[in-house]
LUMDO-612856 format. One record per residue (C-alpha): residue number from 1; residue in three letters; x, z, y. Coordinates in steps of 0.25 Angstrom, whole numbers. Layout:
BEGIN
torba,zaza,u,w,v
NUM,ALA,X,Z,Y
...
END
This chain:
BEGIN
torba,zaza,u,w,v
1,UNK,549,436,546
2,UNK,539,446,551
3,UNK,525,442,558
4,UNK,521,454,564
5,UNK,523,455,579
6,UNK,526,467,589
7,UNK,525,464,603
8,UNK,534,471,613
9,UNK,527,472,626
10,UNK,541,474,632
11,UNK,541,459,633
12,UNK,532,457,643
13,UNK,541,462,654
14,UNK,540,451,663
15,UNK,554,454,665
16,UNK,558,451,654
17,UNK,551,438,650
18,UNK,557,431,663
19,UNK,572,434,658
20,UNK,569,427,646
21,UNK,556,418,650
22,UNK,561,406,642
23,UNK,563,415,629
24,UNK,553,425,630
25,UNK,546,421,617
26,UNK,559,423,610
27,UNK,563,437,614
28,UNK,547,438,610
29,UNK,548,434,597
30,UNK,563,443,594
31,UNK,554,457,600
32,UNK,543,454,592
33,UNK,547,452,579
34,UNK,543,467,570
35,UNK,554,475,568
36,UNK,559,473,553
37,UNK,571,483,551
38,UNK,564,488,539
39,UNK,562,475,534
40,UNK,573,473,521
41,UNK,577,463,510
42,UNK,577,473,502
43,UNK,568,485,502
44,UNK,572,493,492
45,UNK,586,496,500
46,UNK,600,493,500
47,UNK,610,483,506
48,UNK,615,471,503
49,UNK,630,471,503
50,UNK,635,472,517
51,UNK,643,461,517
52,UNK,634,451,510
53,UNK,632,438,518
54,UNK,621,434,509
55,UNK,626,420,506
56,UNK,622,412,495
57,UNK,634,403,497
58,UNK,648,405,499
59,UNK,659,398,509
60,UNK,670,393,500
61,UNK,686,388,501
62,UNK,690,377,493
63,UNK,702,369,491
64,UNK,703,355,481
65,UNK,715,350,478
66,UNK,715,336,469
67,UNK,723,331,459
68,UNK,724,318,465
69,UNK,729,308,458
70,UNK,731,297,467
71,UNK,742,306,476
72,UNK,734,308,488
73,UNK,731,293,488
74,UNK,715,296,489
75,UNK,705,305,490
76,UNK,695,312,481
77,UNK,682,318,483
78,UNK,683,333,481
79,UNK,668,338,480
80,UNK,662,353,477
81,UNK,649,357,474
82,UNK,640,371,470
83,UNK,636,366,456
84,UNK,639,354,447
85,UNK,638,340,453
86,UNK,633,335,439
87,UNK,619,342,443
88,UNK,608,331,448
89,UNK,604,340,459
90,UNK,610,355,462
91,UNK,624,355,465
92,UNK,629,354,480
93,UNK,641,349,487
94,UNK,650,359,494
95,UNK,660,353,498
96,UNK,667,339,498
97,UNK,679,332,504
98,UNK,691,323,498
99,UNK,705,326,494
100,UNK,719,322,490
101,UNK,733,326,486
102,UNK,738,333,498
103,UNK,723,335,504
104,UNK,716,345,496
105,UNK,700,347,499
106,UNK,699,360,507
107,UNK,685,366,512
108,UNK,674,374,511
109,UNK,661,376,504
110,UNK,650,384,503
111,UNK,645,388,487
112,UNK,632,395,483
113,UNK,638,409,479
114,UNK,630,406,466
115,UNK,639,394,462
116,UNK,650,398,450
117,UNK,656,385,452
118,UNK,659,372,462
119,UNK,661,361,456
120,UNK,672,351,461
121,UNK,669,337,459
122,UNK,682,328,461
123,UNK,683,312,464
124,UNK,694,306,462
125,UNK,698,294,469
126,UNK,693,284,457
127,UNK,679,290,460
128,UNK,679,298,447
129,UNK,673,313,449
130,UNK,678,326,442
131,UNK,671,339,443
132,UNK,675,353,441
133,UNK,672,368,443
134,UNK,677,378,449
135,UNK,673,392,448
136,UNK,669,400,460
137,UNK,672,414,463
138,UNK,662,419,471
139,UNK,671,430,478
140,UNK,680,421,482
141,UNK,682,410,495
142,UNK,689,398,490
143,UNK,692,388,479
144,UNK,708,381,478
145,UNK,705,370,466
146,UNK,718,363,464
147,UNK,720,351,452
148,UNK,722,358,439
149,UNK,718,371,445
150,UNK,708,381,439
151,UNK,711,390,451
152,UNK,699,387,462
153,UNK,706,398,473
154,UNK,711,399,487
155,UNK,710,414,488
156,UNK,711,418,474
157,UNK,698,412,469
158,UNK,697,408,456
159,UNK,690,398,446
160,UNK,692,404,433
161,UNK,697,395,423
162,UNK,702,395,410
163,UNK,708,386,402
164,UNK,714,383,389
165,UNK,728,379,386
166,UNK,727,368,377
167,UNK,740,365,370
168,UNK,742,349,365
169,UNK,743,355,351
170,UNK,732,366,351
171,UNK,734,374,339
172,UNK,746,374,330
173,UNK,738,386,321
174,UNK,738,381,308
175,UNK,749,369,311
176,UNK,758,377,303
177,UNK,750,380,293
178,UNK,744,365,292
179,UNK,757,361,290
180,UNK,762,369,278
181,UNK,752,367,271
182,UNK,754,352,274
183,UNK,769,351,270
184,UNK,767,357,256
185,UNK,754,345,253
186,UNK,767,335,255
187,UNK,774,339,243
188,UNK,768,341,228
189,UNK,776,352,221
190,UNK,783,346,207
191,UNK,774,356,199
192,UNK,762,353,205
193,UNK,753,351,192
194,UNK,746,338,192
195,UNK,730,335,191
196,UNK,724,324,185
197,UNK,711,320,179
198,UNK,697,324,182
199,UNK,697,339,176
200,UNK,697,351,184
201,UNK,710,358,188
202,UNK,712,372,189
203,UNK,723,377,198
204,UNK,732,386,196
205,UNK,738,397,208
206,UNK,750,393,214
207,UNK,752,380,206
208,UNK,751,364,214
209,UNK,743,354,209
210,UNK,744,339,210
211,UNK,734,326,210
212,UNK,747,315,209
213,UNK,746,301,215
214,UNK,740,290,208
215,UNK,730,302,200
216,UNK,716,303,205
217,UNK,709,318,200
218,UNK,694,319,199
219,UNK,692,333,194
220,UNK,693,345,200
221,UNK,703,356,205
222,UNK,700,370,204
223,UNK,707,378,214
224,UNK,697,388,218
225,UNK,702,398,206
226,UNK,709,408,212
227,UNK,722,403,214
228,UNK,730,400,225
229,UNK,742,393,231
230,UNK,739,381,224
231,UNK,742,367,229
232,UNK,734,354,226
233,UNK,741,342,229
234,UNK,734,327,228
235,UNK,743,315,227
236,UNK,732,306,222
237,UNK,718,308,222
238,UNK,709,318,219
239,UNK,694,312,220
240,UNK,683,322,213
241,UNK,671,319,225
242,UNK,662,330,219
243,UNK,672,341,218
244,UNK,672,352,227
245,UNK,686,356,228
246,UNK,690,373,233
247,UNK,705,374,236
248,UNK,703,388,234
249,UNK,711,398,240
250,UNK,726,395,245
251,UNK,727,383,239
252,UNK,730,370,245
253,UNK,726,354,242
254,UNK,735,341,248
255,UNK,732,329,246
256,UNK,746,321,249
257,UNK,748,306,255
258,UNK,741,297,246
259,UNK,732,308,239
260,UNK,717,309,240
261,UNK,705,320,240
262,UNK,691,316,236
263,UNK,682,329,235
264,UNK,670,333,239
265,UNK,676,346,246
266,UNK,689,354,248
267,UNK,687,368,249
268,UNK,697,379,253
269,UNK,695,394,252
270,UNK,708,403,259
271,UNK,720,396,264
272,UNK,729,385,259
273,UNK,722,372,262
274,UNK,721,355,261
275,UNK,730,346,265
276,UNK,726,331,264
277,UNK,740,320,267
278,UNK,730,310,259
279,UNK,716,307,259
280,UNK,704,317,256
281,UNK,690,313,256
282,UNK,680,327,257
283,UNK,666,331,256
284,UNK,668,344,262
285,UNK,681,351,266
286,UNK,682,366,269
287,UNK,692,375,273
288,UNK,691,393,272
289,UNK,699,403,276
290,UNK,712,397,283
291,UNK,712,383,275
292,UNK,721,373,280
293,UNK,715,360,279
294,UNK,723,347,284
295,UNK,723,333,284
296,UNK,736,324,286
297,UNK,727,311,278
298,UNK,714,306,277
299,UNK,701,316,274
300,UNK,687,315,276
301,UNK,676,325,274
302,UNK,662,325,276
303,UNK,663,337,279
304,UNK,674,349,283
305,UNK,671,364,286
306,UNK,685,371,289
307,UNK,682,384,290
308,UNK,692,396,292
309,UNK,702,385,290
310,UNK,707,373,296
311,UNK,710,359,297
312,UNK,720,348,302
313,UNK,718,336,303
314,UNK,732,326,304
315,UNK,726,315,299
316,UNK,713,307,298
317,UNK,701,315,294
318,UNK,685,311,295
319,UNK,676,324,293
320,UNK,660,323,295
321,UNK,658,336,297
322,UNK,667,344,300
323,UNK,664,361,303
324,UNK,671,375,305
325,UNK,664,389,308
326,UNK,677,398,309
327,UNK,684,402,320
328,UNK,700,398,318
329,UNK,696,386,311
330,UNK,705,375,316
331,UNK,701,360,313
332,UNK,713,351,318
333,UNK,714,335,321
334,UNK,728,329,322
335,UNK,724,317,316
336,UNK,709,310,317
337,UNK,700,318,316
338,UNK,686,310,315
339,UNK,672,322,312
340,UNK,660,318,312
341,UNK,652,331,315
342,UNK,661,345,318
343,UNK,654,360,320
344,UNK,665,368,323
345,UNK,663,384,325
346,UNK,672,394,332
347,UNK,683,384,324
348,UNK,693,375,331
349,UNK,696,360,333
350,UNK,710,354,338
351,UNK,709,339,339
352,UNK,725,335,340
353,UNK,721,323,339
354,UNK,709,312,340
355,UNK,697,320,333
356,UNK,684,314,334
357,UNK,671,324,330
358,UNK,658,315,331
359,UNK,649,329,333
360,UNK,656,342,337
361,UNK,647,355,336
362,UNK,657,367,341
363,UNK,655,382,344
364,UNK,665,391,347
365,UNK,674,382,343
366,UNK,690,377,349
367,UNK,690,361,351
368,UNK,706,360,355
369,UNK,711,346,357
370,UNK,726,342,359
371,UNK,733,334,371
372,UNK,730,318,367
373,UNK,720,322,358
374,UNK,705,318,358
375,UNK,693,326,353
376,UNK,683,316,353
377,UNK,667,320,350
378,UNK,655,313,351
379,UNK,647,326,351
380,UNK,650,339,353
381,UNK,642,351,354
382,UNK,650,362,358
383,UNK,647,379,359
384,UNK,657,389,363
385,UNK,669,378,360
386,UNK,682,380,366
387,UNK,688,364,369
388,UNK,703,365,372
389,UNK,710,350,377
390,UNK,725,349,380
391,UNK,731,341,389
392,UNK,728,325,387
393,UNK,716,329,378
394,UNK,704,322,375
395,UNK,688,328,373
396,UNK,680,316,371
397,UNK,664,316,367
398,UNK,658,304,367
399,UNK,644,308,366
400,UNK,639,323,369
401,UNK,647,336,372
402,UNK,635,348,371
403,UNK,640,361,375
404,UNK,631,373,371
405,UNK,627,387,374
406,UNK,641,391,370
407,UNK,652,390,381
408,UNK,662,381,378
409,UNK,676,377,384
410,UNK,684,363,387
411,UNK,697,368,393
412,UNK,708,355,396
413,UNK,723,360,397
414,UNK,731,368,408
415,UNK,739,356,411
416,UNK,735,340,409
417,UNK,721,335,407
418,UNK,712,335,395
419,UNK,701,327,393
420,UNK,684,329,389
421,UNK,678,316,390
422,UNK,664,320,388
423,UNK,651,311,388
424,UNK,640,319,389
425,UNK,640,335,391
426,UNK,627,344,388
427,UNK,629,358,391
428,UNK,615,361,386
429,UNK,613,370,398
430,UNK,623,381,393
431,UNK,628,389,403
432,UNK,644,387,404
433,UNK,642,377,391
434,UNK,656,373,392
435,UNK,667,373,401
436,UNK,677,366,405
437,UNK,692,368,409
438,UNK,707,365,410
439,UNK,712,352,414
440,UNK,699,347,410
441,UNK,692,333,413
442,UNK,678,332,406
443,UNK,673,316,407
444,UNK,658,320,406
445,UNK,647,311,416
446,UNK,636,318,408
447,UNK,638,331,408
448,UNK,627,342,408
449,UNK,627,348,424
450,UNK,628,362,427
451,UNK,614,368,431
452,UNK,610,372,444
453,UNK,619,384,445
454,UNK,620,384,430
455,UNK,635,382,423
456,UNK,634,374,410
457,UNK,648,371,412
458,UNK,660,373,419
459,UNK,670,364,423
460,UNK,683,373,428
461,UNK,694,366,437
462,UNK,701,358,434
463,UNK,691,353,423
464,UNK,685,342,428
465,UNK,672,335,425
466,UNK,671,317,424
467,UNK,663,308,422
468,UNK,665,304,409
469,UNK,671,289,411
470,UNK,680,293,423
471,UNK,692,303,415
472,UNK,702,303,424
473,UNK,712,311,413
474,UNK,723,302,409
475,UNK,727,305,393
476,UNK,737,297,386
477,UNK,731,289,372
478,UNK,738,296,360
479,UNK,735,294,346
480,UNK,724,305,346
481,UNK,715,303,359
482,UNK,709,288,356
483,UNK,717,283,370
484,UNK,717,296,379
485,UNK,710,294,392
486,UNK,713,285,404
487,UNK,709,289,420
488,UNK,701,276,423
489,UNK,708,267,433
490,UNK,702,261,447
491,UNK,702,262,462
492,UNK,705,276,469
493,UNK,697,279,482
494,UNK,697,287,491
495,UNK,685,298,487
496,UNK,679,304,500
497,UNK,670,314,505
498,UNK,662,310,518
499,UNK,650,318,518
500,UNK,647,331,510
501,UNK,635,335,508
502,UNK,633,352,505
503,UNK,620,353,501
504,UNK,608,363,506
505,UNK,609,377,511
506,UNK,597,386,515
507,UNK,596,395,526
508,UNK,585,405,527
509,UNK,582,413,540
510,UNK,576,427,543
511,UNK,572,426,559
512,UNK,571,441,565
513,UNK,584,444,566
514,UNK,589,452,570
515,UNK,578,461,564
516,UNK,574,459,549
517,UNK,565,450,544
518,UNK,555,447,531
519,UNK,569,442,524
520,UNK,559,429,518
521,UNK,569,421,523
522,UNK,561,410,527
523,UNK,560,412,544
524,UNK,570,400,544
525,UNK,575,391,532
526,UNK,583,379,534
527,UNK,590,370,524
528,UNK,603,365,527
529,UNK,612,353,521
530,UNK,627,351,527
531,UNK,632,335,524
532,UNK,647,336,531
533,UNK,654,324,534
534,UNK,670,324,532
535,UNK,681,318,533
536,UNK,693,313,524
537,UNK,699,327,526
538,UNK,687,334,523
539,UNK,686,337,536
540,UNK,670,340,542
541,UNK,666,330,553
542,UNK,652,331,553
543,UNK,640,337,545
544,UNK,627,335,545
545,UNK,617,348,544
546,UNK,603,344,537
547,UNK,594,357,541
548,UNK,580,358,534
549,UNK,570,367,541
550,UNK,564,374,531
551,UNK,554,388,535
552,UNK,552,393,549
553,UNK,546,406,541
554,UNK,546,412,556
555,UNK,535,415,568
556,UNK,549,414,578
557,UNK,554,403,582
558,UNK,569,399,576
559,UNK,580,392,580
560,UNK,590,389,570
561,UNK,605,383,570
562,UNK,617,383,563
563,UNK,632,389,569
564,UNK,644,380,563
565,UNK,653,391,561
566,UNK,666,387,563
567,UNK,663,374,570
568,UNK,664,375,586
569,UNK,653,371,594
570,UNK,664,360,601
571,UNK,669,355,588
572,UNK,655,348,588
573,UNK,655,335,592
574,UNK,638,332,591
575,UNK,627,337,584
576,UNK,616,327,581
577,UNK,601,334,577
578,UNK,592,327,570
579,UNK,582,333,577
580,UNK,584,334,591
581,UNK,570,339,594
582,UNK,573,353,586
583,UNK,586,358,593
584,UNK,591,359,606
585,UNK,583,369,613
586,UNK,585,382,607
587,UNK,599,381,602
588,UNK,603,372,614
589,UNK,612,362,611
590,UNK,625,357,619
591,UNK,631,342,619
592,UNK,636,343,606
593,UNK,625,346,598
594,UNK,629,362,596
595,UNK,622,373,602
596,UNK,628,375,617
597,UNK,636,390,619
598,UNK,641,391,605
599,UNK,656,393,599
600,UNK,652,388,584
601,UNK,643,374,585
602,UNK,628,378,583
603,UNK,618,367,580
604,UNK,604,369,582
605,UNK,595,369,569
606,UNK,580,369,575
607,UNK,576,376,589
608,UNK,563,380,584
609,UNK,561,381,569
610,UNK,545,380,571
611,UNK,544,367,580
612,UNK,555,362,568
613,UNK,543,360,560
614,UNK,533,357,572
615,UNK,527,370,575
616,UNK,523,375,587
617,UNK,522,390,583
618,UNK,530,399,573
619,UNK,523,397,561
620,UNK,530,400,548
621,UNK,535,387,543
622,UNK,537,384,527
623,UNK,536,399,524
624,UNK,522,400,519
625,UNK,519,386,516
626,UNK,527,374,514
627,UNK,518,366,525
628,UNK,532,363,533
629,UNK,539,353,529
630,UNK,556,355,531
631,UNK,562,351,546
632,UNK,575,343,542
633,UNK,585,342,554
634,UNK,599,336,551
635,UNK,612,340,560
636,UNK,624,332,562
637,UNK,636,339,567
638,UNK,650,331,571
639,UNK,663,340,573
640,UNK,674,335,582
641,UNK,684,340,574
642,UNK,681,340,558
643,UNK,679,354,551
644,UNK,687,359,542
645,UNK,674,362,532
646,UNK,659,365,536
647,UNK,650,371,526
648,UNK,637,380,524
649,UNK,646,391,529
650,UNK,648,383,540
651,UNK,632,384,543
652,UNK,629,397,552
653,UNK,613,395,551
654,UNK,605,403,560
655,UNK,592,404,568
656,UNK,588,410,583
657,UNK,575,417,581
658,UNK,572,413,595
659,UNK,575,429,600
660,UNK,583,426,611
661,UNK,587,432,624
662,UNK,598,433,633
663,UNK,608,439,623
664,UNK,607,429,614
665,UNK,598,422,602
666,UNK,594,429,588
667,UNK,602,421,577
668,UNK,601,423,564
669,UNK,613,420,555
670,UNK,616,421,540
671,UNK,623,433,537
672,UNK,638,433,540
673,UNK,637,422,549
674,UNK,640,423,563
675,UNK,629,421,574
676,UNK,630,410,587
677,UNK,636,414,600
678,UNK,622,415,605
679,UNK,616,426,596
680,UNK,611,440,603
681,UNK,624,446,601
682,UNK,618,458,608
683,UNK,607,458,600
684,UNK,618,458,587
685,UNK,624,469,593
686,UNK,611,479,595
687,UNK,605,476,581
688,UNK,620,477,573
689,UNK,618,488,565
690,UNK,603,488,568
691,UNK,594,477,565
692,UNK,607,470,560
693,UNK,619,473,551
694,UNK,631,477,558
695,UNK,639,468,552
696,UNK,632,455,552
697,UNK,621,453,562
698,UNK,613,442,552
699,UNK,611,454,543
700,UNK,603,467,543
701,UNK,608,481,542
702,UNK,604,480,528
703,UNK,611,468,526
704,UNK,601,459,526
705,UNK,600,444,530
706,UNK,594,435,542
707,UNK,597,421,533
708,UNK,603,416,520
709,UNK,609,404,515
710,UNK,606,398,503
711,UNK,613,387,496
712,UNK,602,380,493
713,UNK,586,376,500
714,UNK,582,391,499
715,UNK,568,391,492
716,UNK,565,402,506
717,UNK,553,414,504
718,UNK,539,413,508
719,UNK,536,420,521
720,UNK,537,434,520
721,UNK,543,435,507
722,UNK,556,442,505
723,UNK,566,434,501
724,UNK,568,445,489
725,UNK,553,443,484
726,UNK,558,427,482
727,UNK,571,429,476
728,UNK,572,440,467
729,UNK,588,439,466
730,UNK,590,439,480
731,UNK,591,453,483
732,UNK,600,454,472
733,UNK,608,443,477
734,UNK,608,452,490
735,UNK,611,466,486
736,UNK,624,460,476
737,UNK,629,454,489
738,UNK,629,439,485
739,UNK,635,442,470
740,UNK,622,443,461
741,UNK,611,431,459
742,UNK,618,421,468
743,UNK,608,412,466
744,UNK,596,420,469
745,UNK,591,409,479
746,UNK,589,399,466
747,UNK,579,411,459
748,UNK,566,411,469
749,UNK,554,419,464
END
């Protein structure tokens, strides 16, 4: 606002002052405010883009429908916020309400343009809360989320998701391959040339060799001489615990029902393979070059690297540490699988059945696991993993699941539910550490939050997130899952939403329309908290407007009010002021509450901003110092017949600057908004194209705003600085049209 004044001496017509006696000072005030045309947010030229409203905040559609599973019987509560509800502090409500089968929830909500995501936080009738997420985008209107449904439109708008197929089986890769060589191990060939003794053997290409039952061999095989295509069979037992034994190249080693392997490793350079029917007990056991490695008996090994190759596991096998660094590498459990400490790098792990890894380090690696199948961890410290469930699969760590500065996925099936039944998540402040997919529920009550406006994970629909001891997935026990997983049992209630609370928007005033201003956006500044009260069909019967008073950076005085758009004036049943004292004068007021000659109900805010904080004069308020402190007035509005929605867009702030004659008042509007029937529609119509845009009178030419609206309690300028000189993005924010640095109003100087 500017201070300097210019008196008109046309004003002292006598004439004059007796037509408007009781508002001289007024008409005063609008005539001697400095003429400012060439005053401009931005100096160095050029326009905003013309049809830029200059909103922070978007008005949003949005449809939920539940996949009840009581059959209508009971409702649950349907609640969406701005940013993750796990968040101490930050995330806000934007809308509430309940639903069943046959009465989806239907309304609408208004969303920081800077928000990628909502958040949709589900509670069933046994209390038990799911959340989700549901990308937004920006350039549509509406969201249409349906159970199973990764598609968030009513007009085309859609959450992109992707998820994985996850077949019961996962892989048949190396299943035929696996099982040929396994279906040679079963029968010894009749020349097979038998070793005894303790010596070393020398093998010979092409030829079969066999350690019978009932012989036990302590010496040593050489197989790592060049030849090829030779078979080692053992029947009995071969125990040498000091020798370090090479397959070689092409060669393979079975040990059969009954036989037994005692070395300190088993080594195998290109192709061919070990099968073990029996028992083998290892130091070490490596796989190269396409190796085939499976166990259909008992094995142990301290310590197994399967690199380039692979291995299956049908039977029982206990590895200590257990590592693979090449991408292909597949290591699979059909059996039990019991590891103690696994680093697995750009390989891939199938658990077909119950596999249990004490200490998981993964990156870049592909953690597939079957329908009725559990993974179960106790650590797991995962980068840039890929986890595949199927349908009626279990993910279980018991202790910590860290996800780090790689991305990772856990994707759940198209069809049917899969299971991650987490106890504790650290995403290490990643930015998109892990996400989460498909027909997903992740049992997690300690699961590292979201920033404030910072993704560390996402949680597409229809993933859901638990708390951890409430799964509501239902999976059979089978031989390979420990039991499955059981929904827990109780009393279903209905789970309803009364009161909605919708958190804090600011809305910052430029008084001299309709000529320009300083643009430091502090002349009026009011705080403002909507709590609606509904009914059981989400209907709006009363809400409750909690206004904070925050600058009067003006030296005229200011009304301030707010238009319900939509909302007639005799659809109003009362208003009831907290402060009786500060309306009713200015904005007169009729029987109901709502200012008197209006079509939309108008409330009154404050008559005189200045006597608000007790002045006598038109100081500046809270703009030079922080000496004032915040006025606090609280407005109850009842409807005779419940709304449809009410929201922020429902809010149509302004303020009189007190410049009025018989034409009408000067109001002051957000842009795009519609002024009262009381504005100086004559006044509109001289300066359109003048003083004011063409197009919308709460603009200038240039395209300039009066007022914003910010999502949040705007940290306003200091008087008689720019708005630009506080918020360096802002202007970006401006000439981008409401595309670029979205959050500008969270990065103040």
């Amino acid at each position: 606002m500017y201070k300097g004044k210019r008196f008109h001496l046309f004003l002292v017509s006598l004439v004059v002052v007796t037509l408007i006696a009781s508002s001289c000072s007024k008409v005063k005030d609008l005539y001697e405010e400095p003429e400012t045309d060439s005053s401009t947010l931005f100096p160095g030229g050029g326009n905003v883009p013309s049809d830029f409203k200059w909103n922070s905040a978007k008005s949003m559609d949005i449809r939920v429908a539940i996949d009840d599973k009581f059959d209508g019987q009971f409702f649950y509560r349907v609640e969406i916020f701005d940013n993750d509800p796990l968040l101490a502090a930050g995330s806000n409500l934007l809308a509430a309400g309940q639903a069943k089968k046959g009465q989806d929830f239907v309304g609408k909500l208004m969303l920081p343009t800077m928000a990628k995501y909502l958040y949709l936080r589900e509670t069933s009738p046994l209390g038990i809360a799911s959340v989700t997420m549901i990308a937004v985008d920006a350039a549509k209107g509406s969201i249409n989320i349906t159970p199973g449904s990764t598609t968030s439109s009513l007009n085309s708008n859609k959450a992109s998701v992707v998820r994985a197929t996850v077949s019961s089986t996962i892989s048949n890769s190396n299943s035929a391959a696996v099982s040929a060589l396994a279906a040679t191990s079963v029968v010894v060939p009749n020349d097979a040339i038998e070793i005894t003794g303790n010596g070393t053997v020398v093998v010979v290409a092409n030829k079969s060799y066999v350690i019978k039952s009932g012989t036990t061999f302590t010496g040593k095989i050489d197989a790592n001489n060049g030849t090829s295509n030779v078979k080692i069979y053992v029947q009995g037992k071969w125990k040498n615990p000091n020798f370090e034994f090479n397959l070689g190249s092409n060669n393979g080693l079975y040990i059969t029902d009954g036989g037994s392997l005692e070395l300190i490793n088993v080594t195998q350079n290109t192709n061919g393979g070990f099968v073990n029917y029996g028992s083998a007990n290892l130091s070490k056991m490596e796989t190269k070059n396409n190796t085939l490695y499976v166990n259909y008996g008992t094995l142990d090994a301290d310590k197994a690297d399967i690199t380039n190759g692979s291995f299956t596991n049908y039977g029982v096998a206990t590895i200590q540490n257990l590592s693979s660094t090449t991408n292909g590498t597949v290591i699979r459990n059909e059996g039990t699988l019991t590891v103690k400490n696994a680093t697995l790098t750009n390989a891939t792990l199938e658990a077909v059945c119950h596999t249990t890894i004490q200490s998981l380090t993964t990156n870049g690696a592909t953690i597939s696991i079957s329908s009725g199948a559990l993974l179960s961890l106790d650590k797991l410290d995962a980068g840039g993993t890929k986890f595949n469930l199927a349908s009626s699969s279990i993910l279980a760590v018991t202790t910590l699941a860290k996800f780090n500065s790689q991305a990772s996925t856990m994707q759940g099936p198209v069809s049917g539910q899969a299971l991650a039944r987490l106890k504790k998540v650290d995403v290490n402040n990643q930015y998109m550490a892990i996400t989460y997919s498909g027909n997903l529920e992740v049992a997690c009550s300690d699961h590292t939050a979201n920033g404030q406006w910072n993704t560390y994970y996402v949680i597409n629909s229809p993933a859901k997130l638990v708390p951890y001891d409430k799964s509501t997935v239902v999976i059979a026990g089978t031989a390979c899952n420990a039991g499955g997983n059981n929904a827990p049992g109780g009393n279903p209630n209905d789970q309803t939403v009364t009161e909605v609370n919708l958190g804090t928007y600011s809305y910052a005033f430029e008084d001299n329309w309709p000529n320009k201003g300083d643009y430091d956006m502090n002349d009026f500044v009011v705080d403002m908290n909507i709590t609606k009260f509904q009914n059981t069909a989400n209907k709006v019967t009363k809400v409750t407007l909690k206004g904070k008073l925050r600058s009067v950076g003006a030296s005229k005085r200011l009304a301030a009010a707010v238009q319900l758009d939509g909302v007639p004036a005799a659809n109003v049943k009362a208003v009831t002021y907290s402060k009786k004292d500060l309306v009713g004068t200015t904005v007169a007021l009729a029987a109901n509450g709502t200012e008197t000659g209006q079509t939309n109900a108008v409330v009154a805010i404050v008559d005189d901003a200045h006597k608000a904080f007790g002045v006598a004069d038109t100081r500046f308020i809270s703009t030079q110092s922080g000496a004032y402190a915040p006025i606090d007035v609280v407005i109850t509005i009842e409807f005779t017949t419940p709304l449809d929605n009410f929201t922020y867009s429902t809010l149509n702030m302004f303020i009189v600057n007190y410049a009025q004659n018989i034409g009408g008042r000067n109001e002051i509007h957000l842009a795009g908004y519609a002024a009262t029937d009381k504005i100086n529609k004559s006044l509109v119509s001289r300066e359109s194209g003048k003083l004011l845009s063409a197009t919308d009178p709460f603009k200038t030419p240039k395209g300039d705003p009066f007022a914003l609206a910010i999502p949040v309690s705007f940290n306003y300028p200091a008087e008689g600085v720019m708005i630009t000189k506080v918020y360096p993005y802002f202007e970006t924010w401006a000439r981008s049209g409401g595309v670029e640095k979205t959050d500008w109003y969270l990065n103040r100087k």
